[in-house]
N, C-alpha and C positions, 0 to 999 in steps of 0.2 A: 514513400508511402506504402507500398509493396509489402516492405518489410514489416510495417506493422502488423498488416491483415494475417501474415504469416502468424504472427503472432499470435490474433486470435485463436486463426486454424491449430493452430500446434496444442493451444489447452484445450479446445476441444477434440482433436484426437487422443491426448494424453488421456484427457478425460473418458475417452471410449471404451480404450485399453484396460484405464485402472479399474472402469466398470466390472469390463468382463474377469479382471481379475478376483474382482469381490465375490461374485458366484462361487468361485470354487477355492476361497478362502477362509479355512473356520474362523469360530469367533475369536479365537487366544491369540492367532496370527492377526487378524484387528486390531485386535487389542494391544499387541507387540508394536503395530505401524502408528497406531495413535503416540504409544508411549516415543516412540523414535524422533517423528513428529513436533509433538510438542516439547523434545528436548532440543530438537534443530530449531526451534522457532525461537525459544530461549535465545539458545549459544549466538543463533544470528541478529537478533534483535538489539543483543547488549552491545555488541561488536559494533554494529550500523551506530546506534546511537552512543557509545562510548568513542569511537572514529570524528562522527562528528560535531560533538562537545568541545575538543581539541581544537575542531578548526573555525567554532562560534565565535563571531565576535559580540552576540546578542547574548551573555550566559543564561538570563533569567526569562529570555520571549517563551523557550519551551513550556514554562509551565503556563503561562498565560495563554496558548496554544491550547492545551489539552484544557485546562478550565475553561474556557471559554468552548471553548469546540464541543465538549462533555456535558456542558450545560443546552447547548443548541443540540446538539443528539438527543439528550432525553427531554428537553422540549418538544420535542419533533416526532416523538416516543420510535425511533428510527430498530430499535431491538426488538418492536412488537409488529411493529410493518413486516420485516424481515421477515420472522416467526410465521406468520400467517402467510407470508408469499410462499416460504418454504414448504412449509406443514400439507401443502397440497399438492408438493411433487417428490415429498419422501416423509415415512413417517422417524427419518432419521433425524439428529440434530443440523440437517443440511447447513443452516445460516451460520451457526460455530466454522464449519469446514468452508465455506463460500468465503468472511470474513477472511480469514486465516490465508486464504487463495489471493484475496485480491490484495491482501498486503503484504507480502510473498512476493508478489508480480508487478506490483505498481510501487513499490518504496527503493530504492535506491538507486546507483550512480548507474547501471546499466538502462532501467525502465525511464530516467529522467534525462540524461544524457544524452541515451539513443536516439528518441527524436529528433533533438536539437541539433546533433549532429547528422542526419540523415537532410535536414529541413535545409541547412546551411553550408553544408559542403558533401551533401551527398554519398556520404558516409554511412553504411549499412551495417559497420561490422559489430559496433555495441546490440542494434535491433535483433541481429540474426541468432548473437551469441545468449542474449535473454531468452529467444524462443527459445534456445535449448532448454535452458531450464527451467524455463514456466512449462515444460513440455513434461519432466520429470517431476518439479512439485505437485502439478496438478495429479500424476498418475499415481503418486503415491496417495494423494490426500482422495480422489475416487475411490480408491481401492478399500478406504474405509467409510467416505459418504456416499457413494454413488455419482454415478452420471449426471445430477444438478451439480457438481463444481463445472462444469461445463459454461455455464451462465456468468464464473468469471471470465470467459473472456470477451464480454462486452465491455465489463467496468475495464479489460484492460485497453481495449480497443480504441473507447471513448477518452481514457486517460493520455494514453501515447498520443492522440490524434488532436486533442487538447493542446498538449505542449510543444507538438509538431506547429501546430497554427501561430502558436504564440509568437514562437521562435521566428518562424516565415514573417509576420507582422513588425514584429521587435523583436531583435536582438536584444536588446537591453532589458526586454521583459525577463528574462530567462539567466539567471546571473547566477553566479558561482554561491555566492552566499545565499540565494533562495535555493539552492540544491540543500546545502549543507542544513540550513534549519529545517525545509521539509523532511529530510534523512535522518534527522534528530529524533523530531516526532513519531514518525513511522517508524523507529528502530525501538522506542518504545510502546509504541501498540501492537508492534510483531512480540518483544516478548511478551506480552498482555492478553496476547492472543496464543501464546504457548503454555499461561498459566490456566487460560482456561479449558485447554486440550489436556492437560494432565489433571483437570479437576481440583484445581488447589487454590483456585480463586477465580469465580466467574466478573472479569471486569469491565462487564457491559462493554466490550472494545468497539462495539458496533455503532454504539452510539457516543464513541469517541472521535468516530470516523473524520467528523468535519473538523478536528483538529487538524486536519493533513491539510487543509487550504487556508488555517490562520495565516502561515508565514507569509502566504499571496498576497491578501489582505494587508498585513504590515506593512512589505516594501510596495504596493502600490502607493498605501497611504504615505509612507516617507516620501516616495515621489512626487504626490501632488504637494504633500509640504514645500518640497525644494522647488517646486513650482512661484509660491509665494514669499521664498525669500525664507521659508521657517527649516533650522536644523535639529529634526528632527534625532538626530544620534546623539547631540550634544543636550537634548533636554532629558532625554533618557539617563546620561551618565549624572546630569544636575540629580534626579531621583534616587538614583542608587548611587 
């Protein structure tokens, strides 16, 4: 559990650093770490979610995921909550760079993994090796919104600490194939969230967010199916 808290700490000091860097940063060099940025957010995003398409055996849950997840966001109007939480501790686009942070830091095999591993065989070294780099995403992404990315490392805290418990509870909550569909989803709201760092398409990624917990949702519900006798995988393939 250690290791997580570490975690936090590490993006909020990242986050200190890249503050103090942003003072004596002019704007072009900003404007240089956005463009970098949102091209790392791309390149990584396609990767996570091209990797594991591969290892789907759900091909079509992802888009059911983000629709659904897309619709409960902007019901929830979660991009204007944001906004306004924002808007009162930077007159920057703070929720674009917080966004972009938390899905950076909570989407793939290190941030989902590590827990689980930490929970069940006490295993630190996925945790330790993610705070590295939540430590440097976040200091580059400060550097151009300030000191509020800082505030990702709650959602990271609460996340890791989340699937830490699960894990601890059930094992079987926590299964190879809900890594691979969560890391589906979030590999495309990181690049969604790199289109809207280079300005080329704002896609409300914020309020795509609760797609990240559809795949939870599904294998639970599978599970209480096989509870009652119903196979759920085999009524899926009757569909498609």
């Amino acid at each position: 559990m250690y290791a997580i808290i570490i975690n936090a700490v590490a993006i909020i000091i990242g986050s200190a650093i890249g503050a103090l860097f942003q003072r004596g940063i002019s704007e072009k060099y900003v404007n240089v770490l956005n463009t970098a940025m949102g091209l790392c957010a791309i390149t990584l995003g396609a990767n996570v979610a091209m990797e594991s398409m591969q290892k789907s055996e759900y091909p079509v849950l992802f888009i059911f995921c983000l629709s659904i997840g897309g619709l409960i966001g902007t019901l929830l109007k979660m991009d204007q909550h944001m906004d306004r939480a924002t808007r009162s501790i930077s007159g920057s686009n703070l929720a674009e760079g917080i966004t972009t942070a938390i899905l950076l830091c909570c989407v793939g095999t290190l941030a989902m993994m590590g827990p689980v591993m930490s929970a069940l065989y006490d295993d630190n070294t996925y945790l330790m090796t993610a705070a590295t780099l939540n430590f440097v995403t976040v200091l580059v992404l400060a550097s151009s919104y300030g000191f509020g990315i800082a505030l990702t490392g709650i959602a990271v805290f609460v996340w890791m600490s989340s699937i830490y418990g699960l894990a601890l509870l059930s094992q079987s909550l926590i299964s190879h194939e809900l890594i691979t569909e969560v890391s589906l989803v979030g590999g495309i709201l990181i690049t969604a969230s790199g289109l809207g760092i280079l300005h080329i398409k704002d896609c409300k990624t914020i309020n795509l967010l609760p797609a990240l917990f559809m795949p939870m949702f599904f294998f639970a519900l599978r599970a209480l199916c096989a509870q009652f006798g119903i196979n759920l995988d085999q009524i899926i393939l009757l569909c498609f």
